[in-house]
C-alpha angles and dihedrals in degrees: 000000000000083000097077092042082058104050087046101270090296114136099258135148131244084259091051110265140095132242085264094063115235124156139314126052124001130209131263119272111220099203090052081047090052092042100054089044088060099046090058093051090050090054087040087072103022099272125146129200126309125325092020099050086056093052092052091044083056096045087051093050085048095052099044085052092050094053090043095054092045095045084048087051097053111088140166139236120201124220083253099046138070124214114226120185134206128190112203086344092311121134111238115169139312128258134219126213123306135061118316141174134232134167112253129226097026096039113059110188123207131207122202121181090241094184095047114114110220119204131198130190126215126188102012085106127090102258116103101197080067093058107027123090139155116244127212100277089055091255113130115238133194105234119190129179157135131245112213108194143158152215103258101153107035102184088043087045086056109051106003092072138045124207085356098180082055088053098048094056095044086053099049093040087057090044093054097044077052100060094025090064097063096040122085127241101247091044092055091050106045120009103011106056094098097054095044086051093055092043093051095052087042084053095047099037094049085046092055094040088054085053090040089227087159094232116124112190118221098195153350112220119197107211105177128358115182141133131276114291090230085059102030093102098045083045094054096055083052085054104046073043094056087041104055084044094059089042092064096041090054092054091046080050098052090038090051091041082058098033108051089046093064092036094057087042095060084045091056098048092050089048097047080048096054085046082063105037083054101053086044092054095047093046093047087047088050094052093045091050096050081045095059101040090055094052084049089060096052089040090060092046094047115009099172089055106042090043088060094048092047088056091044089053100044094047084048086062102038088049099030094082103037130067128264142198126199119216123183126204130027089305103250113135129331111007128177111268131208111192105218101166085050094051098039083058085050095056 
Protein backbone atom coordinates (compact mmCIF):
# COMPACT_ATOMS: atom_id res chain seq x y z
CA UNK A 1 0.00 0.00 0.00
CA UNK A 2 0.97 3.55 -0.75
CA UNK A 3 1.62 3.66 3.24
CA UNK A 4 4.87 1.82 3.23
CA UNK A 5 6.12 3.80 0.06
CA UNK A 6 5.53 6.55 2.17
CA UNK A 7 7.42 5.60 5.53
CA UNK A 8 10.69 4.45 3.09
CA UNK A 9 9.88 0.82 2.48
CA UNK A 10 10.31 0.08 6.30
CA UNK A 11 7.48 -2.25 7.81
CA UNK A 12 5.58 0.11 9.35
CA UNK A 13 1.55 0.52 10.14
CA UNK A 14 -0.98 3.07 8.96
CA UNK A 15 -0.29 4.88 13.02
CA UNK A 16 3.39 4.83 12.51
CA UNK A 17 4.77 1.81 13.98
CA UNK A 18 5.69 -1.46 13.06
CA UNK A 19 4.56 -4.52 14.07
CA UNK A 20 8.03 -4.41 16.89
CA UNK A 21 6.85 -1.60 18.66
CA UNK A 22 8.95 0.89 18.81
CA UNK A 23 7.77 5.18 19.47
CA UNK A 24 5.10 7.75 18.15
CA UNK A 25 1.29 7.20 18.00
CA UNK A 26 -0.37 4.19 19.14
CA UNK A 27 -3.35 2.73 18.07
CA UNK A 28 -6.85 2.95 19.43
CA UNK A 29 -7.97 0.48 22.14
CA UNK A 30 -11.74 -0.74 21.48
CA UNK A 31 -12.64 -1.82 25.12
CA UNK A 32 -11.48 1.71 26.43
CA UNK A 33 -13.68 2.90 23.40
CA UNK A 34 -16.63 0.78 24.70
CA UNK A 35 -16.02 1.77 28.12
CA UNK A 36 -16.07 5.29 27.78
CA UNK A 37 -19.02 4.98 25.63
CA UNK A 38 -20.58 3.56 28.18
CA UNK A 39 -19.54 6.08 31.06
CA UNK A 40 -21.09 8.92 29.11
CA UNK A 41 -24.47 7.01 28.65
CA UNK A 42 -24.56 6.29 32.39
CA UNK A 43 -24.10 10.35 33.20
CA UNK A 44 -26.36 10.96 30.45
CA UNK A 45 -29.09 9.62 32.64
CA UNK A 46 -27.58 10.08 36.37
CA UNK A 47 -25.86 7.05 36.62
CA UNK A 48 -22.50 6.56 38.54
CA UNK A 49 -20.23 4.12 38.22
CA UNK A 50 -21.03 -0.01 38.28
CA UNK A 51 -23.35 -1.50 40.17
CA UNK A 52 -25.47 2.13 40.76
CA UNK A 53 -25.71 3.28 37.08
CA UNK A 54 -27.55 -0.37 36.40
CA UNK A 55 -30.04 0.10 39.14
CA UNK A 56 -31.13 3.71 37.71
CA UNK A 57 -31.24 2.32 34.03
CA UNK A 58 -33.84 -0.33 35.66
CA UNK A 59 -35.99 2.45 37.78
CA UNK A 60 -36.28 4.39 34.55
CA UNK A 61 -37.58 1.08 32.44
CA UNK A 62 -40.17 0.57 35.59
CA UNK A 63 -41.45 3.96 35.49
CA UNK A 64 -41.91 4.29 31.84
CA UNK A 65 -43.78 1.21 32.10
CA UNK A 66 -45.94 2.62 35.05
CA UNK A 67 -46.94 5.72 33.19
CA UNK A 68 -47.54 3.64 30.02
CA UNK A 69 -49.87 1.23 31.65
CA UNK A 70 -51.72 4.02 33.40
CA UNK A 71 -51.91 6.30 30.23
CA UNK A 72 -53.21 2.79 28.37
CA UNK A 73 -55.97 2.47 31.44
CA UNK A 74 -57.44 5.92 31.08
CA UNK A 75 -60.14 5.91 28.74
CA UNK A 76 -63.21 8.25 27.51
CA UNK A 77 -66.55 8.07 27.19
CA UNK A 78 -68.45 10.58 24.67
CA UNK A 79 -71.86 12.28 25.44
CA UNK A 80 -73.31 9.56 22.63
CA UNK A 81 -71.52 6.42 23.88
CA UNK A 82 -71.67 4.07 26.86
CA UNK A 83 -68.82 2.41 28.28
CA UNK A 84 -69.36 -1.20 29.00
CA UNK A 85 -66.58 -3.24 30.82
CA UNK A 86 -65.66 -6.71 30.88
CA UNK A 87 -62.95 -8.62 33.44
CA UNK A 88 -61.67 -11.63 32.03
CA UNK A 89 -64.46 -11.37 29.68
CA UNK A 90 -66.82 -10.80 32.34
CA UNK A 91 -69.10 -8.34 32.13
CA UNK A 92 -68.74 -5.83 35.18
CA UNK A 93 -70.78 -2.56 34.90
CA UNK A 94 -71.47 0.17 32.40
CA UNK A 95 -70.05 3.53 32.28
CA UNK A 96 -71.50 7.09 31.43
CA UNK A 97 -69.79 9.70 29.92
CA UNK A 98 -66.58 11.02 31.21
CA UNK A 99 -62.91 9.50 31.82
CA UNK A 100 -62.67 6.35 33.30
CA UNK A 101 -60.15 3.75 34.19
CA UNK A 102 -59.89 0.25 33.60
CA UNK A 103 -57.08 -2.32 33.94
CA UNK A 104 -55.74 -3.41 30.54
CA UNK A 105 -55.14 -6.29 29.51
CA UNK A 106 -57.65 -8.15 31.81
CA UNK A 107 -60.40 -5.49 31.58
CA UNK A 108 -61.77 -4.73 27.31
CA UNK A 109 -64.04 -1.83 27.21
CA UNK A 110 -66.76 -1.34 24.51
CA UNK A 111 -68.24 1.61 23.25
CA UNK A 112 -71.80 1.58 21.44
CA UNK A 113 -73.28 4.75 20.07
CA UNK A 114 -76.54 4.35 22.68
CA UNK A 115 -78.66 7.82 21.08
CA UNK A 116 -78.19 6.87 17.55
CA UNK A 117 -81.23 6.04 15.84
CA UNK A 118 -80.67 2.96 13.48
CA UNK A 119 -82.87 2.48 10.60
CA UNK A 120 -83.52 -0.63 8.45
CA UNK A 121 -85.22 -0.92 5.52
CA UNK A 122 -87.44 -4.03 4.39
CA UNK A 123 -88.90 -4.54 1.17
CA UNK A 124 -87.09 -1.76 -1.03
CA UNK A 125 -84.82 -5.16 -2.70
CA UNK A 126 -85.65 -6.97 -5.30
CA UNK A 127 -86.95 -9.85 -3.80
CA UNK A 128 -90.77 -10.13 -3.77
CA UNK A 129 -91.31 -13.08 -0.86
CA UNK A 130 -89.78 -9.89 1.63
CA UNK A 131 -92.54 -7.57 0.64
CA UNK A 132 -95.33 -9.57 -0.24
CA UNK A 133 -97.71 -10.56 2.00
CA UNK A 134 -101.78 -11.77 2.01
CA UNK A 135 -104.10 -9.58 3.80
CA UNK A 136 -106.98 -10.55 5.54
CA UNK A 137 -109.48 -10.73 2.67
CA UNK A 138 -107.05 -13.20 0.82
CA UNK A 139 -105.90 -10.34 -1.67
CA UNK A 140 -101.71 -10.03 -1.94
CA UNK A 141 -100.32 -6.60 -1.06
CA UNK A 142 -97.02 -5.03 -1.58
CA UNK A 143 -95.89 -3.77 2.02
CA UNK A 144 -92.78 -1.45 2.31
CA UNK A 145 -91.29 0.07 5.28
CA UNK A 146 -88.57 1.11 7.60
CA UNK A 147 -87.69 -0.07 11.56
CA UNK A 148 -86.16 2.76 13.57
CA UNK A 149 -84.72 1.35 16.57
CA UNK A 150 -81.91 2.06 19.50
CA UNK A 151 -79.59 1.01 21.65
CA UNK A 152 -81.53 1.09 25.19
CA UNK A 153 -79.69 -1.50 27.05
CA UNK A 154 -75.96 -1.31 25.94
CA UNK A 155 -74.22 -4.56 28.04
CA UNK A 156 -77.69 -6.95 26.97
CA UNK A 157 -77.33 -5.37 23.10
CA UNK A 158 -73.88 -6.70 23.19
CA UNK A 159 -74.02 -10.48 24.26
CA UNK A 160 -77.48 -11.30 24.59
CA UNK A 161 -78.03 -11.20 20.55
CA UNK A 162 -76.34 -12.43 17.49
CA UNK A 163 -76.61 -10.81 14.15
CA UNK A 164 -78.98 -8.56 15.76
CA UNK A 165 -79.81 -6.29 12.60
CA UNK A 166 -80.68 -9.75 10.99
CA UNK A 167 -83.01 -10.44 14.04
CA UNK A 168 -84.61 -7.55 14.04
CA UNK A 169 -85.81 -7.89 10.35
CA UNK A 170 -86.74 -11.28 10.61
CA UNK A 171 -88.99 -10.13 13.80
CA UNK A 172 -90.73 -7.19 12.27
CA UNK A 173 -91.20 -8.98 8.97
CA UNK A 174 -93.10 -11.85 10.99
CA UNK A 175 -95.04 -9.10 13.02
CA UNK A 176 -96.17 -7.55 10.23
CA UNK A 177 -97.20 -10.75 8.30
CA UNK A 178 -98.98 -11.18 11.71
CA UNK A 179 -101.31 -7.92 11.68
CA UNK A 180 -101.38 -7.71 7.84
CA UNK A 181 -103.17 -11.08 7.70
CA UNK A 182 -106.50 -9.95 9.68
CA UNK A 183 -106.79 -6.58 8.10
CA UNK A 184 -108.35 -6.09 5.10
CA UNK A 185 -106.82 -4.77 1.95
CA UNK A 186 -108.61 -1.47 1.61
CA UNK A 187 -108.10 -0.74 5.60
CA UNK A 188 -104.22 -1.26 5.32
CA UNK A 189 -104.06 1.01 2.49
CA UNK A 190 -106.14 4.00 3.43
CA UNK A 191 -107.47 4.41 7.09
CA UNK A 192 -105.53 1.66 9.02
CA UNK A 193 -101.93 2.36 8.41
CA UNK A 194 -101.52 4.10 11.51
CA UNK A 195 -102.82 1.39 13.71
CA UNK A 196 -100.86 -1.50 11.93
CA UNK A 197 -97.74 0.69 12.40
CA UNK A 198 -98.29 0.99 16.19
CA UNK A 199 -99.21 -2.91 16.52
CA UNK A 200 -96.20 -3.96 14.70
CA UNK A 201 -93.81 -2.01 16.85
CA UNK A 202 -96.18 -3.34 20.26
CA UNK A 203 -95.50 -7.12 18.65
CA UNK A 204 -91.76 -6.61 18.15
CA UNK A 205 -91.06 -4.75 21.03
CA UNK A 206 -92.87 -7.20 23.36
CA UNK A 207 -90.81 -10.22 21.17
CA UNK A 208 -87.05 -8.42 22.01
CA UNK A 209 -87.88 -7.63 25.29
CA UNK A 210 -88.83 -11.40 25.83
CA UNK A 211 -85.07 -12.22 24.35
CA UNK A 212 -83.57 -9.13 26.39
CA UNK A 213 -81.77 -8.09 23.35
CA UNK A 214 -81.57 -4.38 24.97
CA UNK A 215 -83.13 -2.53 21.59
CA UNK A 216 -86.21 -0.40 22.13
CA UNK A 217 -87.84 0.76 18.74
CA UNK A 218 -88.95 3.79 18.54
CA UNK A 219 -91.00 3.42 15.51
CA UNK A 220 -92.27 1.41 12.27
CA UNK A 221 -92.67 3.55 9.38
CA UNK A 222 -95.03 2.17 6.07
CA UNK A 223 -93.64 3.68 3.06
CA UNK A 224 -95.88 2.10 -0.02
CA UNK A 225 -98.61 -0.38 0.19
CA UNK A 226 -100.04 -1.34 -3.00
CA UNK A 227 -101.01 -4.20 -4.84
CA UNK A 228 -98.81 -6.72 -7.17
CA UNK A 229 -97.65 -5.24 -10.19
CA UNK A 230 -99.15 -8.53 -12.38
CA UNK A 231 -102.83 -7.47 -10.79
CA UNK A 232 -102.49 -3.56 -10.35
CA UNK A 233 -104.34 -2.91 -13.11
CA UNK A 234 -107.44 -5.64 -12.35
CA UNK A 235 -107.15 -4.04 -8.47
CA UNK A 236 -107.56 -0.34 -9.70
CA UNK A 237 -110.94 -0.92 -11.62
CA UNK A 238 -112.04 -2.49 -8.25
CA UNK A 239 -111.07 0.51 -6.87
CA UNK A 240 -112.75 3.39 -9.37
CA UNK A 241 -115.90 0.19 -8.67
CA UNK A 242 -115.81 0.49 -5.08
CA UNK A 243 -115.61 4.34 -5.58
CA UNK A 244 -118.24 5.03 -7.46
CA UNK A 245 -120.03 2.72 -5.13
CA UNK A 246 -119.26 4.67 -2.23
CA UNK A 247 -119.99 7.78 -4.22
CA UNK A 248 -123.82 6.76 -4.71
CA UNK A 249 -124.29 5.49 -1.25
CA UNK A 250 -123.07 8.65 0.06
CA UNK A 251 -125.69 10.68 -2.07
CA UNK A 252 -128.70 8.14 -0.95
CA UNK A 253 -127.28 8.90 2.26
CA UNK A 254 -127.39 12.86 1.97
CA UNK A 255 -130.78 12.63 0.19
CA UNK A 256 -132.08 10.42 2.95
CA UNK A 257 -130.14 12.81 5.91
CA UNK A 258 -132.70 16.03 4.05
CA UNK A 259 -135.60 13.93 3.20
CA UNK A 260 -136.69 11.81 6.58
CA UNK A 261 -136.37 15.01 8.59
CA UNK A 262 -139.12 16.65 6.72
CA UNK A 263 -140.80 13.78 6.49
CA UNK A 264 -140.91 13.25 10.29
CA UNK A 265 -141.66 16.93 10.59
CA UNK A 266 -144.93 16.77 8.53
CA UNK A 267 -145.71 13.48 10.81
CA UNK A 268 -145.33 15.36 13.77
CA UNK A 269 -147.47 18.31 12.77
CA UNK A 270 -150.23 16.15 11.76
CA UNK A 271 -149.94 14.48 14.63
CA UNK A 272 -149.76 17.32 16.78
CA UNK A 273 -153.19 18.42 14.43
CA UNK A 274 -155.12 15.31 15.06
CA UNK A 275 -154.09 15.83 18.88
CA UNK A 276 -156.00 18.81 18.48
CA UNK A 277 -158.75 17.88 16.37
CA UNK A 278 -159.29 15.14 19.09
CA UNK A 279 -159.40 17.30 22.27
CA UNK A 280 -161.67 19.64 20.24
CA UNK A 281 -164.03 16.78 19.37
CA UNK A 282 -164.21 15.42 22.94
CA UNK A 283 -164.74 18.83 24.41
CA UNK A 284 -167.17 19.65 22.05
CA UNK A 285 -168.82 16.09 22.80
CA UNK A 286 -168.63 16.91 26.42
CA UNK A 287 -170.36 20.28 26.04
CA UNK A 288 -173.13 18.81 23.72
CA UNK A 289 -173.77 16.13 26.04
CA UNK A 290 -174.11 18.51 29.32
CA UNK A 291 -176.14 20.48 27.00
CA UNK A 292 -178.30 18.08 26.41
CA UNK A 293 -178.62 16.79 29.40
CA UNK A 294 -179.52 20.26 30.81
CA UNK A 295 -182.16 20.83 28.32
CA UNK A 296 -183.38 17.19 29.36
CA UNK A 297 -183.88 18.56 33.17
CA UNK A 298 -186.00 21.59 32.26
CA UNK A 299 -187.89 19.33 29.50
CA UNK A 300 -189.04 16.98 32.25
CA UNK A 301 -190.19 20.12 34.68
CA UNK A 302 -192.05 21.92 31.96
CA UNK A 303 -192.51 19.84 28.53
CA UNK A 304 -194.93 22.33 26.65
CA UNK A 305 -192.45 25.01 27.14
CA UNK A 306 -189.29 23.55 26.49
CA UNK A 307 -190.81 21.64 23.31
CA UNK A 308 -191.74 25.26 21.77
CA UNK A 309 -188.34 26.76 22.46
CA UNK A 310 -186.71 23.91 21.13
CA UNK A 311 -188.64 24.43 17.97
CA UNK A 312 -187.95 28.25 18.09
CA UNK A 313 -184.30 27.53 18.38
CA UNK A 314 -183.99 25.07 15.98
CA UNK A 315 -186.00 27.01 13.32
CA UNK A 316 -183.47 30.27 14.47
CA UNK A 317 -180.50 28.06 13.23
CA UNK A 318 -181.99 26.37 10.16
CA UNK A 319 -183.33 30.39 8.83
CA UNK A 320 -180.75 32.32 10.28
CA UNK A 321 -178.31 31.71 7.45
CA UNK A 322 -180.56 31.72 4.30
CA UNK A 323 -182.40 34.30 2.83
CA UNK A 324 -185.56 34.98 3.24
CA UNK A 325 -188.86 37.12 1.46
CA UNK A 326 -191.87 38.09 3.11
CA UNK A 327 -194.98 38.03 1.26
CA UNK A 328 -198.51 39.26 2.86
CA UNK A 329 -201.57 38.27 1.85
CA UNK A 330 -202.66 35.02 0.17
CA UNK A 331 -200.20 35.60 -2.44
CA UNK A 332 -202.55 36.49 -5.73
CA UNK A 333 -201.30 39.44 -7.65
CA UNK A 334 -199.42 42.36 -6.43
CA UNK A 335 -198.41 41.89 -2.77
CA UNK A 336 -196.55 43.96 -0.83
CA UNK A 337 -192.79 43.03 -0.98
CA UNK A 338 -189.57 43.57 1.99
CA UNK A 339 -186.49 42.99 0.60
CA UNK A 340 -184.43 41.13 3.40
CA UNK A 341 -181.61 39.89 1.45
CA UNK A 342 -181.36 43.68 0.11
CA UNK A 343 -181.40 45.20 3.57
CA UNK A 344 -179.30 42.68 5.24
CA UNK A 345 -176.45 43.88 2.23
CA UNK A 346 -177.19 47.17 3.27
CA UNK A 347 -176.36 46.59 6.84
Amino acid sequence: MSWQNNNGGKDRGPWGNGPGGGGGQQPPDIDELIRKGQDKFRSVFGGGNGKGGSKSMISLIVLALIFGYLYAGFYKIQPDEAGVVLRFGKYIETKGTGLHFHFPPIDKVYKPKVTAVNKIDVGFGGSTKERQMLTGDENIVDVKYSILWRIKDPARFLFNLDKREQSIKSISESAMREVVAKTAIQQIMTSERLGIEIEVRGIMQDVLNHYEAGIEITQIKMDTVSPPAQVSEAFNDVQRAEADRDKTINEAKKYQNKIVPTARGQAERMYQEAEAYKAKAITKAQGESARFLSVYEQYKLAKDVTRQRLYLETMESILGNTDKVILEGDGNGVLPYLPLPEIKKQK
